[in-house]
ZADO-1210 file (C-alpha; in nm, 4 decimals, padded with zeros to 6 digits):
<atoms>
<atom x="00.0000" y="00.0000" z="00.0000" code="UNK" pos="1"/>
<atom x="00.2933" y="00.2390" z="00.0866" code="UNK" pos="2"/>
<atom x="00.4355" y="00.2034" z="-00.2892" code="UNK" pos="3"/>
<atom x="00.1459" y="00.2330" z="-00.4517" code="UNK" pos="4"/>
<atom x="00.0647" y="00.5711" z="-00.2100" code="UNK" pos="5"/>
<atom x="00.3963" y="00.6905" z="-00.3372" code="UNK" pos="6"/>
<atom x="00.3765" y="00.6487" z="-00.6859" code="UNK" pos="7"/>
<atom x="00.0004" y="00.7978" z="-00.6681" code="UNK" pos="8"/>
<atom x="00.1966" y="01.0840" z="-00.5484" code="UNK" pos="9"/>
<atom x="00.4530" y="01.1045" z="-00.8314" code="UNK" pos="10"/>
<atom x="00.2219" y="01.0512" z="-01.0503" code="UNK" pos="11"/>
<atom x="00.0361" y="01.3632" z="-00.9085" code="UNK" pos="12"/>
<atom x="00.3327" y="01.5604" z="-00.8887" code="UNK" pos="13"/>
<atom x="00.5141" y="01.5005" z="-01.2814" code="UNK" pos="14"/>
<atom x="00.7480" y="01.2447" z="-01.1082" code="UNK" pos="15"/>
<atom x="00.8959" y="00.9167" z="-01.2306" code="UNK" pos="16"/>
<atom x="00.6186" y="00.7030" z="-01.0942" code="UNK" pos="17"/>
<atom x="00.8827" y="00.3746" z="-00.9829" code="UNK" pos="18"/>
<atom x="00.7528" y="00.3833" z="-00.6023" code="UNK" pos="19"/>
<atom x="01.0820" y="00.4872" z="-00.4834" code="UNK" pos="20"/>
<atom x="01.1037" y="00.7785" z="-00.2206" code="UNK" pos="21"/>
<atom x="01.4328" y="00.9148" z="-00.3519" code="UNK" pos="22"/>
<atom x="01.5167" y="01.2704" z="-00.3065" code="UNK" pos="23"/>
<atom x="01.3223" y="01.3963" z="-00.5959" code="UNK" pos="24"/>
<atom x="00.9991" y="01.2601" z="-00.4041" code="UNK" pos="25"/>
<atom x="01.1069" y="01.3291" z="-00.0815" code="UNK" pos="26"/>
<atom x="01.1482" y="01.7186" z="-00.1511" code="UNK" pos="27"/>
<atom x="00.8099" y="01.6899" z="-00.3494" code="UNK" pos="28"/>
<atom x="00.6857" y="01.5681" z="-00.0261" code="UNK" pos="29"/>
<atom x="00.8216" y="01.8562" z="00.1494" code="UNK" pos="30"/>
<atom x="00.7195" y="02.0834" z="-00.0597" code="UNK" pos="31"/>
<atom x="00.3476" y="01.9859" z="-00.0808" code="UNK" pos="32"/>
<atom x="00.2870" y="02.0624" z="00.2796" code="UNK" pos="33"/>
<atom x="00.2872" y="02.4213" z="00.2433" code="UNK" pos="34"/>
<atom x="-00.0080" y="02.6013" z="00.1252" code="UNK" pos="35"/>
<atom x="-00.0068" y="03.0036" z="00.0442" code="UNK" pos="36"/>
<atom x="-00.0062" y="03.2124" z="00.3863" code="UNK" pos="37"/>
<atom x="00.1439" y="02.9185" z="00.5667" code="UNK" pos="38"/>
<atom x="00.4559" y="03.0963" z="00.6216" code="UNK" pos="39"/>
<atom x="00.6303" y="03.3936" z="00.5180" code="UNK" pos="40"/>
<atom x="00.7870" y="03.3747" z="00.1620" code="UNK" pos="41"/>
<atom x="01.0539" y="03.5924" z="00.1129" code="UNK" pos="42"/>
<atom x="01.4014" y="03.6278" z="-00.0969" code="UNK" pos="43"/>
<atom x="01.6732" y="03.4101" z="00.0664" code="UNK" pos="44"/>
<atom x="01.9421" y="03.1924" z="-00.0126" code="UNK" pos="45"/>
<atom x="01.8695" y="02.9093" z="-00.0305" code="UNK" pos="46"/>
<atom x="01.5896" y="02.9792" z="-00.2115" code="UNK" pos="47"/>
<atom x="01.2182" y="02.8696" z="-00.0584" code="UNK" pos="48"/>
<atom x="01.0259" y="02.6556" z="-00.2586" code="UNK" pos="49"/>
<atom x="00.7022" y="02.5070" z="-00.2159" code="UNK" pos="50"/>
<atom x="00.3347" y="02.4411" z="-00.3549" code="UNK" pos="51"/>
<atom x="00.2380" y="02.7881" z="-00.1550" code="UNK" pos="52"/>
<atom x="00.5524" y="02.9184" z="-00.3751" code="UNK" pos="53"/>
<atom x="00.3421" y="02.7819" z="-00.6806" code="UNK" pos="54"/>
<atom x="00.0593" y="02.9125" z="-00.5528" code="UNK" pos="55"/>
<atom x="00.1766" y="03.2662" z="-00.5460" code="UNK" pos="56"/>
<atom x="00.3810" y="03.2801" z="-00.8801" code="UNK" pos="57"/>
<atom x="00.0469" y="03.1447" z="-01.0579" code="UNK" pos="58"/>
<atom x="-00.1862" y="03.3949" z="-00.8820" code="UNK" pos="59"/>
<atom x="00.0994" y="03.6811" z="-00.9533" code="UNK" pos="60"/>
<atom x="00.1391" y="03.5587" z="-01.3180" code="UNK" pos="61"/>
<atom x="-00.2359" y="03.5047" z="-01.3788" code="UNK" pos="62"/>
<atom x="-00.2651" y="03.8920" z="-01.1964" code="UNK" pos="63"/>
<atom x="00.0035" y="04.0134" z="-01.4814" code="UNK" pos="64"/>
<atom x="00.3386" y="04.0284" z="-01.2582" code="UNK" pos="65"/>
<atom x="00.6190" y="03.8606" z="-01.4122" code="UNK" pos="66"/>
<atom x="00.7573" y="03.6358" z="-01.1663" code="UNK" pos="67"/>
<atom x="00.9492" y="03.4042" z="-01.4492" code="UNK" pos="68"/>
<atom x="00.8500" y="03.0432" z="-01.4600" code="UNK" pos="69"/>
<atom x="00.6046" y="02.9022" z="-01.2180" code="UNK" pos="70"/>
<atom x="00.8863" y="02.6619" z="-01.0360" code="UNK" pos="71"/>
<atom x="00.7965" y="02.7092" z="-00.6888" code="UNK" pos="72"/>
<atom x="01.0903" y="02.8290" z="-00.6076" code="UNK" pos="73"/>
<atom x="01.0949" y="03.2211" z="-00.4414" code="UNK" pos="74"/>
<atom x="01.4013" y="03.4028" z="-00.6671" code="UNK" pos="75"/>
<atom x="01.4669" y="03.7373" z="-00.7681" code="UNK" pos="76"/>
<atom x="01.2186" y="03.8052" z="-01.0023" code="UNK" pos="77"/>
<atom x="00.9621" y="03.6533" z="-00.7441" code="UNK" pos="78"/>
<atom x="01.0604" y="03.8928" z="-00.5075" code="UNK" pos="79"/>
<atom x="01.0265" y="04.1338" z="-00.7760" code="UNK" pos="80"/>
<atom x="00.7094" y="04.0733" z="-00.8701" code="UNK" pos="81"/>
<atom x="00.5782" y="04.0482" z="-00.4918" code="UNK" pos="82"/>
<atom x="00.7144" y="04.4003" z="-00.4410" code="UNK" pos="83"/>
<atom x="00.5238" y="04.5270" z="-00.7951" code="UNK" pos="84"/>
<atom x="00.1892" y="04.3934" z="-00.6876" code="UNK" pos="85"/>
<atom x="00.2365" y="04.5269" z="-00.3213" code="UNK" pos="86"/>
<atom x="00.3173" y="04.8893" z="-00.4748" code="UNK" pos="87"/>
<atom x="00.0482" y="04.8610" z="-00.7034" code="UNK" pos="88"/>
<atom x="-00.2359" y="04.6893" z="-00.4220" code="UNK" pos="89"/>
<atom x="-00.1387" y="05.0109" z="-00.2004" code="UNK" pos="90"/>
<atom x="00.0648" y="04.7796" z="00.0013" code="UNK" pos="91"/>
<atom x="00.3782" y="04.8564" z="00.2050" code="UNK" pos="92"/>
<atom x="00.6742" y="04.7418" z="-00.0495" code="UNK" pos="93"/>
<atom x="00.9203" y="04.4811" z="00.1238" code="UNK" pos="94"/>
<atom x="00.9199" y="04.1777" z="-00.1011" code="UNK" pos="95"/>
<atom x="00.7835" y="03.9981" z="00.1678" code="UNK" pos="96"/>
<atom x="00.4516" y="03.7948" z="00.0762" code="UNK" pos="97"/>
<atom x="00.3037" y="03.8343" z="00.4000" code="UNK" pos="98"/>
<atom x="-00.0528" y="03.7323" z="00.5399" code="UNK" pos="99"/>
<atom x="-00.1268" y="04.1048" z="00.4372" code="UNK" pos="100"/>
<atom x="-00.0181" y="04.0311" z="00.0597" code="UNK" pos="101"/>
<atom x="-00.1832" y="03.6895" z="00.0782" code="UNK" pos="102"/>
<atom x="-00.4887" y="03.8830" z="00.1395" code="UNK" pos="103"/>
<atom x="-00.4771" y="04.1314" z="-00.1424" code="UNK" pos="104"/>
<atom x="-00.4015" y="03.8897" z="-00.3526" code="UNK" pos="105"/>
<atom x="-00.6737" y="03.6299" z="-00.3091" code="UNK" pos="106"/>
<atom x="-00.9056" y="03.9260" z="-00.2945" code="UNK" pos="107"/>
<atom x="-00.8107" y="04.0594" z="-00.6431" code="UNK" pos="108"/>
<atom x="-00.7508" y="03.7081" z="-00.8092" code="UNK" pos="109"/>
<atom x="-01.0886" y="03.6161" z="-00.7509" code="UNK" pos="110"/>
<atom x="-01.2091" y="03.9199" z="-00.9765" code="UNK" pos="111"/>
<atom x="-00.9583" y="03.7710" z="-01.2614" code="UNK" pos="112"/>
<atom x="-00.9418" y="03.4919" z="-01.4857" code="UNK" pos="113"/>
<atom x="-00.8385" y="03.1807" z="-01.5487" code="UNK" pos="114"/>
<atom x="-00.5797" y="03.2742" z="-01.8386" code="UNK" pos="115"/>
<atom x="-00.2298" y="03.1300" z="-01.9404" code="UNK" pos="116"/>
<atom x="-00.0792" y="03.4148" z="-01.7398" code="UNK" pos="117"/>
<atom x="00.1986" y="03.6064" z="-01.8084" code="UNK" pos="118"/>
<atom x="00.4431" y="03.3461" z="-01.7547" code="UNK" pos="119"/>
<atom x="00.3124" y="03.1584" z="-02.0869" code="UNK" pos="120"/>
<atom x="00.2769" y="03.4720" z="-02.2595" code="UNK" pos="121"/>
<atom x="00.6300" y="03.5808" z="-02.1736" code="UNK" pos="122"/>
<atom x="00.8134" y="03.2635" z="-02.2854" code="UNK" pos="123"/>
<atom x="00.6014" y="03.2587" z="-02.6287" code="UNK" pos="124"/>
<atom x="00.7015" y="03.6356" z="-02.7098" code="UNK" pos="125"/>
<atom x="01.0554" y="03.5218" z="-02.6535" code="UNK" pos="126"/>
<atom x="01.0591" y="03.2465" z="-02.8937" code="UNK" pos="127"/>
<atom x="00.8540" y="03.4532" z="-03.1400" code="UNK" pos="128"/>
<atom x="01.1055" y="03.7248" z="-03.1323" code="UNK" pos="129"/>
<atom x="01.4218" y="03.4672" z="-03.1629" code="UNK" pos="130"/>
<atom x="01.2791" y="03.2340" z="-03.4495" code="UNK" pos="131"/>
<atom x="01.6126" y="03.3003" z="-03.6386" code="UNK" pos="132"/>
<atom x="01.8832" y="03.2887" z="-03.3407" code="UNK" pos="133"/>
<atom x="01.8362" y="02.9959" z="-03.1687" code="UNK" pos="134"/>
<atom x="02.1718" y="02.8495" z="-03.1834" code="UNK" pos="135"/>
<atom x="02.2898" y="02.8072" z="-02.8101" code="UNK" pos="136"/>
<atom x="02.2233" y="02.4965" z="-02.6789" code="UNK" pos="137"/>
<atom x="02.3305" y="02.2563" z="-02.4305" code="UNK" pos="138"/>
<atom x="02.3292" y="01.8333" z="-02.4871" code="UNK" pos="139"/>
<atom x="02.3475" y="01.6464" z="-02.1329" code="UNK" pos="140"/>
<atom x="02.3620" y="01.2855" z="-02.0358" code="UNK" pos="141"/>
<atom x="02.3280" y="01.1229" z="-01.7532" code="UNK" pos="142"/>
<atom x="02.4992" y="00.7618" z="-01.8136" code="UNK" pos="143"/>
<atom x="02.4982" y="00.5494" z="-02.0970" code="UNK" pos="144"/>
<atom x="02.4305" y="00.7323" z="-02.4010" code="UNK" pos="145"/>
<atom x="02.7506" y="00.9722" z="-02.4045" code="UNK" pos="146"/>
<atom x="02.7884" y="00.8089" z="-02.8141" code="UNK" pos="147"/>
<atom x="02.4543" y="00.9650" z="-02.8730" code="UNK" pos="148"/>
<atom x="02.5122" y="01.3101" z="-02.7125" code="UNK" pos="149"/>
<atom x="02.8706" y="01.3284" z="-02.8831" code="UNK" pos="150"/>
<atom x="02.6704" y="01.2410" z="-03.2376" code="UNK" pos="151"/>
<atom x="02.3603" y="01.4964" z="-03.1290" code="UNK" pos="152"/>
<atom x="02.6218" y="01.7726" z="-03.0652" code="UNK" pos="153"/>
<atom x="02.8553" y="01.7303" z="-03.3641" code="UNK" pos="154"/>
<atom x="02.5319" y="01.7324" z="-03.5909" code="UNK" pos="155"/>
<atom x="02.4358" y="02.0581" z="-03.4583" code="UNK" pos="156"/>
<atom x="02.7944" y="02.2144" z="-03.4723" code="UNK" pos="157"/>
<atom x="02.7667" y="02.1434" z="-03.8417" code="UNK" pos="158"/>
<atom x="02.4596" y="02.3731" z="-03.8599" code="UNK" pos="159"/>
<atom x="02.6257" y="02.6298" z="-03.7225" code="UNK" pos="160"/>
<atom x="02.5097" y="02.5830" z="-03.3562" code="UNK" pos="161"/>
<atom x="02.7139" y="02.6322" z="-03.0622" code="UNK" pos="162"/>
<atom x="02.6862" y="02.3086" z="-02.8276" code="UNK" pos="163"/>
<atom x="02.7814" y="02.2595" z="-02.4598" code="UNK" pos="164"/>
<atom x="02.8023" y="01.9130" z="-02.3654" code="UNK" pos="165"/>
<atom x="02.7561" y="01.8574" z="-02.0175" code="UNK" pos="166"/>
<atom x="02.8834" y="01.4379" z="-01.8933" code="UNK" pos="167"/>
<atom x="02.7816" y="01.3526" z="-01.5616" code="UNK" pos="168"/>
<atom x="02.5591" y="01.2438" z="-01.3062" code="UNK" pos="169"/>
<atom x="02.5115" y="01.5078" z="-01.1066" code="UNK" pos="170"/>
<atom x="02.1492" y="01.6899" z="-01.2591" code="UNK" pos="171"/>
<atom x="02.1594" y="02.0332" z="-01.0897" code="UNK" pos="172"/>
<atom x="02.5272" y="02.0758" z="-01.2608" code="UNK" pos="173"/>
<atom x="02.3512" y="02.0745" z="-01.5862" code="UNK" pos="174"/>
<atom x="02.0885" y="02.3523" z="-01.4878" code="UNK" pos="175"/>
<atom x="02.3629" y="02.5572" z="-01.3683" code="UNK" pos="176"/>
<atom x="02.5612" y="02.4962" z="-01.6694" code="UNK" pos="177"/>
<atom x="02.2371" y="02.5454" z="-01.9189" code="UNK" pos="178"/>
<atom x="02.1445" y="02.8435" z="-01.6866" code="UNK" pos="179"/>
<atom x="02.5116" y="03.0104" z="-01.7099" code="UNK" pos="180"/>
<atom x="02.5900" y="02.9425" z="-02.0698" code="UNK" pos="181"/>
<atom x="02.2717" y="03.1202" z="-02.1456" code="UNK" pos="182"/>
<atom x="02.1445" y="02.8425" z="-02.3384" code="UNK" pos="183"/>
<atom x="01.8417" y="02.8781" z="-02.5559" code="UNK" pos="184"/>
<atom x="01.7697" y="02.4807" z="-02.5168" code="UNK" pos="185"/>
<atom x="01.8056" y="02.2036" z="-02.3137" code="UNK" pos="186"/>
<atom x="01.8301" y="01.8434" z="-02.4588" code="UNK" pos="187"/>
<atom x="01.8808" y="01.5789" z="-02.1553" code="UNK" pos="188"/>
<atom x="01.9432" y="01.2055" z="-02.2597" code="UNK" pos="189"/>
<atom x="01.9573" y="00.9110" z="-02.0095" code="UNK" pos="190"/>
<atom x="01.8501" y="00.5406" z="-02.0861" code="UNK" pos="191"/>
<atom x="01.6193" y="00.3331" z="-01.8811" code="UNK" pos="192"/>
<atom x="01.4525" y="-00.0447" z="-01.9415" code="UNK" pos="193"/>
<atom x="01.1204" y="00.0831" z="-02.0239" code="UNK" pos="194"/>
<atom x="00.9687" y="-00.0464" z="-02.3703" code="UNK" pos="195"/>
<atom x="00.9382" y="00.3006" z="-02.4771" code="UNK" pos="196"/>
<atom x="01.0733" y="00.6414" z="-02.5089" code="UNK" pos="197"/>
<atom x="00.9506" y="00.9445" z="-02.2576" code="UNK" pos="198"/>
<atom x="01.0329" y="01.2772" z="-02.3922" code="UNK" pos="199"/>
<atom x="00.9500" y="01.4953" z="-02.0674" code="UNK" pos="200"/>
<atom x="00.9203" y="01.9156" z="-02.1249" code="UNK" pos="201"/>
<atom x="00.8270" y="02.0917" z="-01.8023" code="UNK" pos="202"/>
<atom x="00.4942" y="02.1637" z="-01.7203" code="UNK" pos="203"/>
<atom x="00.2657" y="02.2098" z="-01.3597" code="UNK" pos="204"/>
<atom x="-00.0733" y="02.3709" z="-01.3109" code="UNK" pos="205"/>
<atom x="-00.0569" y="02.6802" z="-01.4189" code="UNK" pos="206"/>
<atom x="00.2164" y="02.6826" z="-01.6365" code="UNK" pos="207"/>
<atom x="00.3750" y="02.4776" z="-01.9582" code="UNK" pos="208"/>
<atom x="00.6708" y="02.5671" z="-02.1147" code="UNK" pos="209"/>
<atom x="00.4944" y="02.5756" z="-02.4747" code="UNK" pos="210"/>
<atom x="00.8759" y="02.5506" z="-02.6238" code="UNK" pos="211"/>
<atom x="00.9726" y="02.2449" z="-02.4257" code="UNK" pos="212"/>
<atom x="00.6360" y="02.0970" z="-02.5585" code="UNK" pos="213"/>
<atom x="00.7139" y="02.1582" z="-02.9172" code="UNK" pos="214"/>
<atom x="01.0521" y="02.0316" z="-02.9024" code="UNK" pos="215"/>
<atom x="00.9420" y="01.7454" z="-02.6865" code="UNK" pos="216"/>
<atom x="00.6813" y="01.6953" z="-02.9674" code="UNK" pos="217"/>
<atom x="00.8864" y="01.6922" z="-03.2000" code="UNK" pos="218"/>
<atom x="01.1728" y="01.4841" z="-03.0948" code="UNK" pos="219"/>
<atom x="00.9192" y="01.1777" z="-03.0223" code="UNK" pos="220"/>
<atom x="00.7782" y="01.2079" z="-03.3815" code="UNK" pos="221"/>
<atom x="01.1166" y="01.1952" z="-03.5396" code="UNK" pos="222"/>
<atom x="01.2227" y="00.9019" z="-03.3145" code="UNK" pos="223"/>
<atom x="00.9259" y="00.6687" z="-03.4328" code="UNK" pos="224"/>
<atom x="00.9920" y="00.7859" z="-03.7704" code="UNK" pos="225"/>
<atom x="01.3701" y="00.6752" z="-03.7335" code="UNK" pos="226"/>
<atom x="01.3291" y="00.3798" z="-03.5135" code="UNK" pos="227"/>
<atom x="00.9731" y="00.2379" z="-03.6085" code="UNK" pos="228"/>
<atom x="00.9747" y="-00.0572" z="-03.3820" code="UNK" pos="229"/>
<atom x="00.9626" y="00.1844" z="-03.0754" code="UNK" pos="230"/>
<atom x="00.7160" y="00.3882" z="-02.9076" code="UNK" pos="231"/>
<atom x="00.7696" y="00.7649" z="-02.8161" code="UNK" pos="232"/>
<atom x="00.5777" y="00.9760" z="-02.6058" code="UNK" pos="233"/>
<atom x="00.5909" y="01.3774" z="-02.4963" code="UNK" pos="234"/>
<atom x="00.4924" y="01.4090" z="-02.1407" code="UNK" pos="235"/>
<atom x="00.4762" y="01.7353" z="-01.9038" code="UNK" pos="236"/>
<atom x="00.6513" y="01.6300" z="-01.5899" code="UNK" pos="237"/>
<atom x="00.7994" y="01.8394" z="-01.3048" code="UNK" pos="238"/>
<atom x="01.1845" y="01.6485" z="-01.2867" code="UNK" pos="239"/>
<atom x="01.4196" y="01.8636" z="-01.1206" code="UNK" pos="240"/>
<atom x="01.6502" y="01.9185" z="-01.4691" code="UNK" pos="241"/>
<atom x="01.2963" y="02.0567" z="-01.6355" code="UNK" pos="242"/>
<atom x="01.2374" y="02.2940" z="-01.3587" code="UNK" pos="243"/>
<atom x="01.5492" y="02.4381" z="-01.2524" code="UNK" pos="244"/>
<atom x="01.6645" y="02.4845" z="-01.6030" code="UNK" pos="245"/>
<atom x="01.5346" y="02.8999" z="-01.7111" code="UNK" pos="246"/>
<atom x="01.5019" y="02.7653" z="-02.1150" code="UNK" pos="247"/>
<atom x="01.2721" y="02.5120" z="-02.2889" code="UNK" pos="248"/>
<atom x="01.4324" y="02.1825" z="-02.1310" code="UNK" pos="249"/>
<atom x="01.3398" y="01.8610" z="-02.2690" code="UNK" pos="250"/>
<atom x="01.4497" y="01.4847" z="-02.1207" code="UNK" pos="251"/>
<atom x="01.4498" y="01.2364" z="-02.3410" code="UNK" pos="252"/>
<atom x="01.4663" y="00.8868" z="-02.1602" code="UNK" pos="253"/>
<atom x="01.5215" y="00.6244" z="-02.4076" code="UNK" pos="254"/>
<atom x="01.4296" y="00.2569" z="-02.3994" code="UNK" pos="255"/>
<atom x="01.4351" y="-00.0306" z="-02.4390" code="UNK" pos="256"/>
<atom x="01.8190" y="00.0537" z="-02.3924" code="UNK" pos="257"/>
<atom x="01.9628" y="-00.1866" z="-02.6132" code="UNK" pos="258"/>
<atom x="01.7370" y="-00.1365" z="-02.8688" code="UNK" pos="259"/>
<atom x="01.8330" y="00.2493" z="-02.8661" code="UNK" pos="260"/>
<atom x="02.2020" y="00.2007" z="-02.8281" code="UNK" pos="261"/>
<atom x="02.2235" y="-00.0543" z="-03.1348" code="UNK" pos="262"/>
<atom x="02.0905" y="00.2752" z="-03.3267" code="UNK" pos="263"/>
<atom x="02.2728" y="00.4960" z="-03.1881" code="UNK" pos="264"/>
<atom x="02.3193" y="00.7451" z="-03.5268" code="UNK" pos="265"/>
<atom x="01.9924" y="00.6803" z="-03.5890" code="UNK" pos="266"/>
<atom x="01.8365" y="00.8239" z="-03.2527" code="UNK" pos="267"/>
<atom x="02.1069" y="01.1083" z="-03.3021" code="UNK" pos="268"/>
<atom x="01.9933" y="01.2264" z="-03.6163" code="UNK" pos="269"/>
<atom x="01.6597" y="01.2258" z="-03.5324" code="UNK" pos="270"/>
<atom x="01.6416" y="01.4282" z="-03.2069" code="UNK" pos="271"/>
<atom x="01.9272" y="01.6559" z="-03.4412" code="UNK" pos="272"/>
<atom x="01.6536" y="01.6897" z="-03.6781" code="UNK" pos="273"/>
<atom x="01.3974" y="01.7660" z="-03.4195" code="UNK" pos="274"/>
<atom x="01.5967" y="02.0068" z="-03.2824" code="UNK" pos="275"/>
<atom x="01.6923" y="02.1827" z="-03.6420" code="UNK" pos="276"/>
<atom x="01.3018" y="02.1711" z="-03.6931" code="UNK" pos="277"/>
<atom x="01.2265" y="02.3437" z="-03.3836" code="UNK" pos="278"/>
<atom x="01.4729" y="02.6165" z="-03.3983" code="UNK" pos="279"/>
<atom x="01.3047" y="02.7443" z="-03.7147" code="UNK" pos="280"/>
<atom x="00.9437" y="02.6917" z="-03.5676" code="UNK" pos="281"/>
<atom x="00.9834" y="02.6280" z="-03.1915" code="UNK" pos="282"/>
<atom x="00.6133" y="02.7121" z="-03.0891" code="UNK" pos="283"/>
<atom x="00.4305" y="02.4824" z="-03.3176" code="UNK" pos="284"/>
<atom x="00.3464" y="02.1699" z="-03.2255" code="UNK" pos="285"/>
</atoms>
C-alpha cells in the first residue's frame, strides 16, 4: 500500500512514478505541505520553494506580474514581482509575501481569470522574437548514451550551432551549466529499461513551457519515424533538470536501452533533426 501511495503521489506531482522515495519525491513531499499564507515567503538563499511558492507565482502571473517560470521556487524576479503587486495593491513594499499580501491577492484574483498568465505569454514572445537565433544549446547525459550526445552535438555544430556538452551524473550541474551558458535549449538524454521512449518538457498547473512541448513533440515524432519498432511519447513532468533549467528543457529517456544504443546514429539524427526543426518553428506543435 505504501508504494502504490507513493507512486500515486509522483504521478500527481510530474514524477517518475517507480515507487521509490528518492530525493526527488522526498522534496516533493516537502514541498506539498505548504499552502499560500502558511509561512512567510521571502528572498533568501537558499531559495524557498514550495506548492504555496506555486501558488503565489500562478496567482501573480495570472494577476500580470512577471515572476518568471512558475517553479515554486521564491528568486529574484519573485521577489520582484511580490514588491510590484504590493506597490500597485497600495501595500507597504518589502518583497515579503506576508498574510497582508496573501490577502490582497486572493481578494483581487478572484475578480480575474483563469488565463495562461503572463508566464506563458512571456516565454512565447521570446521564442517569437528569436525564431532566427536559436543556436545556443546545451546536450546532457546522464549515463549510458555519451555516443549519442557526442553524435547529437557534432550534428548541430555542423549547422552552425554552438553546443555545450555537459557528462555527468550530477542533474543540478547541468541547470547551472544550461542556466550560465545562457542556453536557448536544453536536450537531456539518459537510458532506462522501459519499452518506450519518454520525452518529458516541463509543465505544472498553471504553467507549460509551450517551447519544451514543441521540441518534446517533436523529438518523439522523429524518433518513431527513425526507429519504427519503438514507441515515443511527450509528457509534461515536473523532474528537477525541467524545472530548474530557465530555457525550454526537454528529457528524453530512451528505452528499451539496447534497442536504442544498437541505433545509436539513428536516434542522433533524429532528435538533431527535431531540434533543427524546432529552432526554425519552436512554438508549433
Amino acid at each position: 500500500m505504501t508504494e502504490q501511495a507513493v507512486i500515486d503521489f509522483q504521478a500527481s506531482r510530474g514524477l517518475r512514478t517507480d515507487g521509490i522515495c528518492d530525493a526527488a519525491t522526498w522534496a516533493a513531499l516537502v514541498e506539498a505541505s505548504w499552502s499560500l499564507g502558511d509561512r512567510l515567503l521571502y528572498l533568501t538563499s537558499p531559495n524557498l520553494r514550495g506548492d504555496d511558492v506555486v501558488e503565489l507565482q500562478t496567482t501573480l502571473s495570472r494577476l500580470g506580474f512577471d515572476c518568471g517560470r512558475v517553479d515554486g521556487i521564491f528568486g529574484p524576479l519573485c521577489a520582484h514581482a511580490v514588491s510590484e503587486f504590493q506597490s500597485n495593491a497600495g501595500l507597504s513594499v518589502d518583497g515579503i509575501c506576508s498574510t497582508e499580501t496573501v490577502r490582497a491577492l486572493q481578494r483581487l484574483s478572484s475578480q480575474s481569470g483563469e488565463g495562461p498568465g503572463i508566464a506563458t505569454i512571456r516565454e512565447t514572445e521570446k521564442l517569437l522574437a528569436a525564431e532566427r537565433g536559436f543556436h545556443r544549446v546545451v546536450v546532457g547525459q546522464f549515463g549510458g548514451f555519451s555516443g549519442v550526445a557526442r553524435l547529437v552535438s557534432r550534428s548541430l555544430r555542423d549547422h552552425h550551432d554552438i553546443v555545450m556538452l555537459v557528462d555527468e551524473p550530477d542533474v543540478s550541474s547541468h541547470a547551472r551549466a544550461a542556466n550560465h551558458f545562457a542556453a536557448d535549449a536544453y536536450i537531456g538524454l539518459e537510458g532506462h529499461a522501459e519499452p518506450e521512449c519518454v520525452i518529458a518538457y516541463y509543465a505544472v498547473d498553471g504553467f507549460v513551457s509551450v517551447g519544451g512541448q514543441a521540441l518534446a513533440e517533436m523529438i518523439a515524432r522523429e524518433l518513431m519515424k527513425a526507429l519504427p519498432q519503438i514507441t515515443a511519447t511527450a509528457v509534461g513532468m515536473r523532474l528537477p533538470i525541467l524545472r530548474e533549467t530557465r530555457m525550454p528543457a526537454v528529457l528524453c529517456s530512451l528505452g528499451p536501452f539496447q534497442e536504442v544504443a544498437d541505433n545509436a546514429r539513428e536516434t542522433a539524427t533524429a532528435i538533431s533533426q527535431a531540434f533543427l526543426a524546432w529552432r526554425v518553428d519552436p512554438h508549433s506543435t
